[in-house]
Rosetta silent file (secondary structure, phi, psi, omega in degrees, C-alpha in Angstrom):
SEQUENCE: XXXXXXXXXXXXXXXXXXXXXXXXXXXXXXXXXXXXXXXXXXXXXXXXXXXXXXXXXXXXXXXXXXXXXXXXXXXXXXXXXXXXXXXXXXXXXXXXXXXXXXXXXXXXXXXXXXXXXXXXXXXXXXXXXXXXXXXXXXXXXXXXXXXXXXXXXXXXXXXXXXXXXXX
SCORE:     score description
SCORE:     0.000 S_00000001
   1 L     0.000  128.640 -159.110 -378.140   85.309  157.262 S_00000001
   2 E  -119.889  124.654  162.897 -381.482   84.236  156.601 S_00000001
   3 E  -160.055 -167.542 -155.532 -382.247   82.053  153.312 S_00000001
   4 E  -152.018  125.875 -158.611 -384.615   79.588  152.282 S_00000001
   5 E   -97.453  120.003  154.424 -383.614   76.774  150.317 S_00000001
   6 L    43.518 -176.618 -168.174 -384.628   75.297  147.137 S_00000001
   7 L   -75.730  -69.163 -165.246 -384.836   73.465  143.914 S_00000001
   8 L   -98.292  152.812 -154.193 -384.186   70.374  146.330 S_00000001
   9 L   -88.850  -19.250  174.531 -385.735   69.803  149.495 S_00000001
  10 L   -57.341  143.862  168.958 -382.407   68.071  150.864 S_00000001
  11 L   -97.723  147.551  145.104 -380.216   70.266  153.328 S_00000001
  12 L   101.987 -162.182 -143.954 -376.382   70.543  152.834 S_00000001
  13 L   -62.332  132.341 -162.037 -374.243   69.928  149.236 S_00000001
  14 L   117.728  -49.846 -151.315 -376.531   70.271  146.181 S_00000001
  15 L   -95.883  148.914  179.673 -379.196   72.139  147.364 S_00000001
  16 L  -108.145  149.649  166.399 -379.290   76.052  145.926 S_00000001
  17 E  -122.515  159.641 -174.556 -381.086   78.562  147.165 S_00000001
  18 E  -120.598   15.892  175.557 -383.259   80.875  145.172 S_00000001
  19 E  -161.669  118.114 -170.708 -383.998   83.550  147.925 S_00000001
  20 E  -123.861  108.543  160.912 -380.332   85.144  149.867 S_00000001
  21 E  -104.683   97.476 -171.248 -381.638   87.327  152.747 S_00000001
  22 E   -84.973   76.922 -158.820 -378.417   89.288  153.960 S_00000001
  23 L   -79.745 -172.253 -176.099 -380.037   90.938  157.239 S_00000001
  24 L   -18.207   75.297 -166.274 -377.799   93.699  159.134 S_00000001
  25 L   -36.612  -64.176  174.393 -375.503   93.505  156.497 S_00000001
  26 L   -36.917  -37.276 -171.169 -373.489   96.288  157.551 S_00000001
  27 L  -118.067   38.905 -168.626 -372.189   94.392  160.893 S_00000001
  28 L   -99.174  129.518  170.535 -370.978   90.949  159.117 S_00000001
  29 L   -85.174  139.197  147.895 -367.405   90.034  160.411 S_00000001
  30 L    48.564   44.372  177.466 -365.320   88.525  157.242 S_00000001
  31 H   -51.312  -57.846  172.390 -367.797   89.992  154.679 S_00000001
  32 H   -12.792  -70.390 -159.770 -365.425   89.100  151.732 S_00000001
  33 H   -89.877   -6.309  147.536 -365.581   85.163  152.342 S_00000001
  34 H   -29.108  -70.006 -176.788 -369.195   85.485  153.755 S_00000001
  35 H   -44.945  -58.470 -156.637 -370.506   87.132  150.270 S_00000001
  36 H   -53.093  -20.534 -150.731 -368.247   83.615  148.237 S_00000001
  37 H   -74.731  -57.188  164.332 -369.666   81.564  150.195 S_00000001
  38 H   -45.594  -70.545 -154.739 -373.439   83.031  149.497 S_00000001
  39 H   -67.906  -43.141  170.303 -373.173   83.577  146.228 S_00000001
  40 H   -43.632  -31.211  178.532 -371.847   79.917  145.243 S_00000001
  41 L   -81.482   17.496 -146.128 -375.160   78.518  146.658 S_00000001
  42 E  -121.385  139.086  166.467 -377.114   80.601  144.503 S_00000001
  43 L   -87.618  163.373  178.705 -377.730   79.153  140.747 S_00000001
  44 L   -83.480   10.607 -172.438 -376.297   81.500  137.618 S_00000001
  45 L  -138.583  156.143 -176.853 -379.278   81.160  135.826 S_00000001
  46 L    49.633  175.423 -176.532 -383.211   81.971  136.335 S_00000001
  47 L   -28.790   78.049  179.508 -385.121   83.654  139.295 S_00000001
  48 L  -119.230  125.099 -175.774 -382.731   84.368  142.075 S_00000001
  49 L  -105.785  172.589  162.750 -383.775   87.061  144.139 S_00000001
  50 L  -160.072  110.551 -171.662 -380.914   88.680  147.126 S_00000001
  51 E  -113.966  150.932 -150.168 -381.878   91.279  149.250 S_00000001
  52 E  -154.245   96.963  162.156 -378.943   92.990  151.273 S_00000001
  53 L  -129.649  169.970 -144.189 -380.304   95.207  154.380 S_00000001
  54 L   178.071  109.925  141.622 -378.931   96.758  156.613 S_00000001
  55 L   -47.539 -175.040 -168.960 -378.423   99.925  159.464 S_00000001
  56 L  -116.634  152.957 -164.232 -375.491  101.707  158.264 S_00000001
  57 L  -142.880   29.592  167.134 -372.701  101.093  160.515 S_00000001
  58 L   136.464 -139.346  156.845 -369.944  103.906  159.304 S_00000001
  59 L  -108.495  128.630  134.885 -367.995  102.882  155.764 S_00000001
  60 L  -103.586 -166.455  173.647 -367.913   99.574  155.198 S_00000001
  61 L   -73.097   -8.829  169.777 -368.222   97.211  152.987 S_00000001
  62 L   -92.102  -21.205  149.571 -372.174   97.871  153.053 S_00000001
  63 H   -42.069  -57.687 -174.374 -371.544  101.204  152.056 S_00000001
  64 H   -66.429  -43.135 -171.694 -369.673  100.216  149.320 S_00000001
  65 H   -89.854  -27.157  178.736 -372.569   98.088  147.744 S_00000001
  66 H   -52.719  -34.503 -164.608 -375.330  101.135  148.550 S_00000001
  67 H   -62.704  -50.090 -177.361 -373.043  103.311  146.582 S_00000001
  68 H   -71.882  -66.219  151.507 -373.024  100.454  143.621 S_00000001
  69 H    -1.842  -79.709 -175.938 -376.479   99.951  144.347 S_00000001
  70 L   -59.667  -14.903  173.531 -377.815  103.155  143.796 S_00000001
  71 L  -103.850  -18.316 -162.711 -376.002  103.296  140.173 S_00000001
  72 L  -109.476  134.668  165.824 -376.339  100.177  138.778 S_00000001
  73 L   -47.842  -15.316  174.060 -379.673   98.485  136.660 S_00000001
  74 L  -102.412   -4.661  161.563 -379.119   95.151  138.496 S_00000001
  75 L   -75.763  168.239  137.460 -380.166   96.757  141.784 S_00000001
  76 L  -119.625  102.461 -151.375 -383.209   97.856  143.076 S_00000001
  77 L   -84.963  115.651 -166.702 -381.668  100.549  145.500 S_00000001
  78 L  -106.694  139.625  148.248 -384.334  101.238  148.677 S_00000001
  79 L   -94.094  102.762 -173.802 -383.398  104.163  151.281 S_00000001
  80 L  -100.615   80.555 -164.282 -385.868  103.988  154.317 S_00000001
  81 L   -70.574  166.363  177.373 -385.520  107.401  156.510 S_00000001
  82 H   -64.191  -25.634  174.216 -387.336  107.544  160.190 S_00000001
  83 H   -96.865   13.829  150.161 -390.028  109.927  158.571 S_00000001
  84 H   -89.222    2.663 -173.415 -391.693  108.106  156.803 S_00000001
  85 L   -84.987  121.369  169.974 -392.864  106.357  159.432 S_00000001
  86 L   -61.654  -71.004 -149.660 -396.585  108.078  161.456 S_00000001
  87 L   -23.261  -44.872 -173.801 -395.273  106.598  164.328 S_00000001
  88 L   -87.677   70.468  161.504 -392.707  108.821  164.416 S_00000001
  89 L  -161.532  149.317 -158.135 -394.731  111.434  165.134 S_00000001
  90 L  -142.608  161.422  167.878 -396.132  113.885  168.233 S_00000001
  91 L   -71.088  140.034 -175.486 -397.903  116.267  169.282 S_00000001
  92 L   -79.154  149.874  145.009 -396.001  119.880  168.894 S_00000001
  93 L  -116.908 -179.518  179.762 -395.015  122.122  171.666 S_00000001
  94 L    39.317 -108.164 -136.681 -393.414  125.167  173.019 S_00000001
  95 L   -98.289  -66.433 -149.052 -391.365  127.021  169.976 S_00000001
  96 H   -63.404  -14.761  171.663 -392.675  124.515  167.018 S_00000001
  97 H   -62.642    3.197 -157.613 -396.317  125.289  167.472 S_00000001
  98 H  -143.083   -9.825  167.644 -396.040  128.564  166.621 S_00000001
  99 L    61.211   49.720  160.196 -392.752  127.143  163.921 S_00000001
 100 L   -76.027  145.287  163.091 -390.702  130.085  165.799 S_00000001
 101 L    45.407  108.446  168.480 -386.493  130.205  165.617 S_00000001
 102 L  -122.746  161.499  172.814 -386.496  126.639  163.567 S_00000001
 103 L   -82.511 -168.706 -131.277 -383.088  125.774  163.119 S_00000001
 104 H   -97.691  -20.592  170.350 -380.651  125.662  160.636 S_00000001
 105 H   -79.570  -18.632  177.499 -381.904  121.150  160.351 S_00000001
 106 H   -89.754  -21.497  157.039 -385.121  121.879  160.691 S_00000001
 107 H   -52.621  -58.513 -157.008 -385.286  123.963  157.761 S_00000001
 108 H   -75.227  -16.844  169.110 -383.556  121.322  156.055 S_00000001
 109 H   -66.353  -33.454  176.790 -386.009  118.882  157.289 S_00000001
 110 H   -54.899  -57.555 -175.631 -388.724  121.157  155.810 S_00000001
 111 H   -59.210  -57.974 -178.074 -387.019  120.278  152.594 S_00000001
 112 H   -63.177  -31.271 -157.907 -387.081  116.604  152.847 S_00000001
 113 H   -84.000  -62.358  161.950 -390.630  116.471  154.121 S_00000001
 114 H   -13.905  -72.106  158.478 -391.374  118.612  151.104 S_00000001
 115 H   -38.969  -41.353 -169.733 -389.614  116.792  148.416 S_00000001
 116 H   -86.576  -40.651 -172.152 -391.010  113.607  149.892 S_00000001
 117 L   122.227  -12.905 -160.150 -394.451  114.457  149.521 S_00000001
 118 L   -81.184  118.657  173.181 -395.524  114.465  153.258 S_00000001
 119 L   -51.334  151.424 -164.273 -398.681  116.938  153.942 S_00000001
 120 L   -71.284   -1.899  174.389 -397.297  120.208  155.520 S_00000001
 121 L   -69.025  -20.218 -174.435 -399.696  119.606  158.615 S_00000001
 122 L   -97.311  -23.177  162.102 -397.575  116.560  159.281 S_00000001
 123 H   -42.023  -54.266  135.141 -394.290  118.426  159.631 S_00000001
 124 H   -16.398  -66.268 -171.109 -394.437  119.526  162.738 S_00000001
 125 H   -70.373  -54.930  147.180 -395.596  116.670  164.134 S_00000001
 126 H   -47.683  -46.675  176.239 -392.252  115.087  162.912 S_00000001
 127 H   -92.639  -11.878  147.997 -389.910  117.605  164.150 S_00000001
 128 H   -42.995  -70.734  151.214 -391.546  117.350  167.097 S_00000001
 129 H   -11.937  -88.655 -174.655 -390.429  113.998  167.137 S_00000001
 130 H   -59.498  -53.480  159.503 -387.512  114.215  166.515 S_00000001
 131 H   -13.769  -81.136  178.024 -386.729  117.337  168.990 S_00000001
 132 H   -25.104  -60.256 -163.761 -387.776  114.974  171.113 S_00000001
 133 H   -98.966  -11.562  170.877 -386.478  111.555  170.697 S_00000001
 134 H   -97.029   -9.931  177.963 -382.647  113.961  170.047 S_00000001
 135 H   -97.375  -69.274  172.669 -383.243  115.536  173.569 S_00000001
 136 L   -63.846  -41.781  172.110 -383.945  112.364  175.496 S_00000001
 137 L   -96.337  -79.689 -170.860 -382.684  109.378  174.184 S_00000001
 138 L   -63.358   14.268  167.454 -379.448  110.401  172.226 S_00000001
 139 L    62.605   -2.296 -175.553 -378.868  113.312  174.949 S_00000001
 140 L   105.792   26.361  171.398 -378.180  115.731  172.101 S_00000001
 141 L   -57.183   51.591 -177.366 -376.190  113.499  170.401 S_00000001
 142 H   -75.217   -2.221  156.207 -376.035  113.985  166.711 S_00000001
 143 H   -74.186  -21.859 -170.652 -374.050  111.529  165.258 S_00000001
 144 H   -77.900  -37.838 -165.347 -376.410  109.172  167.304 S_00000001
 145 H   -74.756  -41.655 -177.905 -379.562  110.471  165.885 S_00000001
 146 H   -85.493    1.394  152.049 -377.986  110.232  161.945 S_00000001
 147 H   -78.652  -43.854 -173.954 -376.979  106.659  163.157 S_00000001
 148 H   -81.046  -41.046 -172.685 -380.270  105.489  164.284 S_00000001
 149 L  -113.826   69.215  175.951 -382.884  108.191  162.709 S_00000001
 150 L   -80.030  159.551 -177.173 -381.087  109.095  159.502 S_00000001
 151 L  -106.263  -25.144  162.462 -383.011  111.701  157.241 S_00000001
 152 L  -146.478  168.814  163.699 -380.781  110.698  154.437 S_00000001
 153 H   -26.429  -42.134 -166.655 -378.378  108.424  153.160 S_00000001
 154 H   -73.427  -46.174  172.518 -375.759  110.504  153.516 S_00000001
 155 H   -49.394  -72.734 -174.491 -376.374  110.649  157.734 S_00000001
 156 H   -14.867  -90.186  171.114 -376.836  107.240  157.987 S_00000001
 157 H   -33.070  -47.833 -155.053 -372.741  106.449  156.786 S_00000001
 158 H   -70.594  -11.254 -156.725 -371.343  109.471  157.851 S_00000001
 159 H   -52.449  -63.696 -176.068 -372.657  109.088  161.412 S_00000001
 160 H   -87.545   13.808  165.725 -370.556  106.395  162.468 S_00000001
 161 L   171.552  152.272  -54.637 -367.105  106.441  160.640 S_00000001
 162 L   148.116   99.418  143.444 -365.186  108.678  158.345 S_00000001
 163 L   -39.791  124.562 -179.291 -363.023  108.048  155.128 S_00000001
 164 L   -40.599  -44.999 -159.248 -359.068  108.453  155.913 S_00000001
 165 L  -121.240  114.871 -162.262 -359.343  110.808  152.748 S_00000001
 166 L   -67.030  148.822 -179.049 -362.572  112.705  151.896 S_00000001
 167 L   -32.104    0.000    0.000 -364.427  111.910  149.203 S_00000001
């Protein structure tokens, strides 16, 4: 936890902070008494910002606040997928140059890049990517790929752990 302290310049009992940086949220041991602890140093009045980020690291308890997050007027809820990133992008080869047999994700990928706004020249060049970076590094892994390179929210969570009862 990263935060940056205050109306006084003193360290330890007194001092508040006015900026709560909650970094890989998602993998906090003893979130519960983490969070009391945080939020008592915080004042209840005037400019307090808290940003809460995070990979997604199954369902947890950072789940649980995206979910709140994403509903509620005192959030500001941010999703950051792998494709929005140029980096993550290559030149195409073999079957996607020619956008032959695309699969049943790649289609669906079509859709997000679409929706998102990304020119269609850049599409490719992304599922290239990804082809790519799901063939070598995760071995063909796809829970690995919707842990590390989620496309949406929902991959992100689902990748790595399961509700006892479905949703």
């Amino acid at each position: 936890v990263n935060y940056s302290s205050s109306q006084k310049s003193s360290a330890g009992r007194g001092g508040t902070n006015q900026i709560v940086v909650e970094d890989e949220h998602a993998y906090y041991e003893r979130v519960a008494t983490l969070e009391r602890g945080l939020l008592a140093t915080m004042p209840k009045a005037g400019c307090v910002l808290r940003v809460v980020l995070s990979t997604a690291n199954g369902m947890n308890h950072f789940r649980d606040l995206s979910k709140v997050a994403e509903k509620s007027p005192h959030w500001l809820y941010r999703f950051l997928p792998w494709h929005m990133l140029a980096e993550y992008e290559m030149e195409p080869s073999g079957r996607l140059l020619e956008l032959d047999n695309l699969s049943e994700y790649e289609l669906k990928l079509c859709d997000i890049f679409e929706k998102a706004g990304y020119p269609v020249e850049t599409w490719v060049r992304k599922m290239q990517w990804y082809e790519y970076v799901f063939m070598t590094e995760a071995k063909l892994d796809l829970d690995y790929m919707h842990e590390n390179y989620p496309s949406t929210p929902e991959e992100s969570f689902a990748a790595t752990g399961s509700p006892v009862l479905p949703e």
